[in-house]
C-alpha positions as CSV (number, residue, x, y, z in Angstrom):
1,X,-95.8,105.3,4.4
2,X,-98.3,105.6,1.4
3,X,-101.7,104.7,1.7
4,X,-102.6,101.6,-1.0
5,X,-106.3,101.8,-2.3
6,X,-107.3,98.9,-3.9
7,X,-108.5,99.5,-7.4
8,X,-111.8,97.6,-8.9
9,X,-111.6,96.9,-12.5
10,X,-114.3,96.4,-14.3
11,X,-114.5,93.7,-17.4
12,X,-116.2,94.6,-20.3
13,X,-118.3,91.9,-21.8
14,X,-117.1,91.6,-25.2
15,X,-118.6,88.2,-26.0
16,X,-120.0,88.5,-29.5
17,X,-124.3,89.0,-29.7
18,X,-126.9,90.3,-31.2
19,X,-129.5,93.4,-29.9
20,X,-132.9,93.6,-31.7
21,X,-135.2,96.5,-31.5
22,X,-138.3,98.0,-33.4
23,X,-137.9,101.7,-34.9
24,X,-141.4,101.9,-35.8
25,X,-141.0,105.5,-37.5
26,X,-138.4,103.5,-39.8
27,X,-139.6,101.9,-43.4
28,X,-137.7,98.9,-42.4
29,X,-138.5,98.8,-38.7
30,X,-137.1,96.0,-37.2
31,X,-133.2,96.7,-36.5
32,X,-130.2,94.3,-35.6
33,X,-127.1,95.5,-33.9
34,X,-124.2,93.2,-34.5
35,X,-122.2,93.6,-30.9
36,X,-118.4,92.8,-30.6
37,X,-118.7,90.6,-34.1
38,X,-115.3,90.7,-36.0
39,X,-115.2,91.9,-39.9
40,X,-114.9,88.7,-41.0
41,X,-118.2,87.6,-39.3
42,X,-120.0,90.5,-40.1
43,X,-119.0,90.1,-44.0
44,X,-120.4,86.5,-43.6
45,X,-123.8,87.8,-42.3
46,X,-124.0,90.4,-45.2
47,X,-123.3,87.9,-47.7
48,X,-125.5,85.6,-46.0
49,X,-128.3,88.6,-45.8
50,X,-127.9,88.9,-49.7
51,X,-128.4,85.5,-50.8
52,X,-131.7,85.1,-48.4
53,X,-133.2,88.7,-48.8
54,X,-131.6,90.0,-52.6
55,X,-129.0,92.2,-53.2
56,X,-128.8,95.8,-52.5
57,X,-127.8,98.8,-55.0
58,X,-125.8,101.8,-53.9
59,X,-128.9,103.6,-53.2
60,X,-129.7,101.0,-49.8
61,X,-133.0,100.7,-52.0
62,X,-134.1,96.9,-51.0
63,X,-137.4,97.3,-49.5
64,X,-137.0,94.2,-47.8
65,X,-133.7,94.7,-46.1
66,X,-130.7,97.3,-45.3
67,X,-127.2,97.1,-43.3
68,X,-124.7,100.0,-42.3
69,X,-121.9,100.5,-44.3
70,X,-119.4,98.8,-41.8
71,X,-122.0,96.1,-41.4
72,X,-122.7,96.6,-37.5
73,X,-126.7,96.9,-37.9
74,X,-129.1,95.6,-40.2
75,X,-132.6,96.4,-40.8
76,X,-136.1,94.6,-41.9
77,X,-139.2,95.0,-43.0
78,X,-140.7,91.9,-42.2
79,X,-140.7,90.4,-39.0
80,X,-140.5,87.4,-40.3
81,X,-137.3,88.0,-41.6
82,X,-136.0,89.5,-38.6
83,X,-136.6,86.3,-37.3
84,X,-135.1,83.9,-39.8
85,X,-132.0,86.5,-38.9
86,X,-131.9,86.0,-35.4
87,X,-132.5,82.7,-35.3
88,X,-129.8,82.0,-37.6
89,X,-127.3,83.8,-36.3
90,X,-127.7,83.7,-32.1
């Protein structure tokens, strides 16, 4: 007869959110971290980040704002902006 162990499984939270921090050594300090956000959504936030805070060239040189190429973090200088961020998107 064969001993039966019940197994836990643990869920992963995957519900969509944001994580803010400050990288103070950073020129834009004030980081996002899109968390389980699909590509669609996170292209919407870009765009949205564009119109708001101006476009970006190649060279990530906006000094107001920046995003990862795959669009999973985005950074500011202001905290004000930051702000306007988060409290659009939550």
């Amino acid at each position: 007869m064969a001993l039966q162990v019940p197994v836990m499984i643990r869920r992963v939270d995957r519900t969509p959110r944001l994580e803010s921090s400050i990288e103070e050594d950073w020129p834009q300090p004030y980081k996002v971290e899109l968390k389980y956000h699909d590509s669609a959504r996170r292209q919407e936030i870009y765009d949205w980040c564009s119109e708001k805070f101006g476009h970006h060239t190649r060279q990530w040189n906006n000094p107001r704002w920046c995003s990862n190429t795959g669009y999973h973090s985005f950074w500011f200088k202001k905290e004000r902006d930051r702000t306007l961020f988060l409290m659009r998107w939550s």
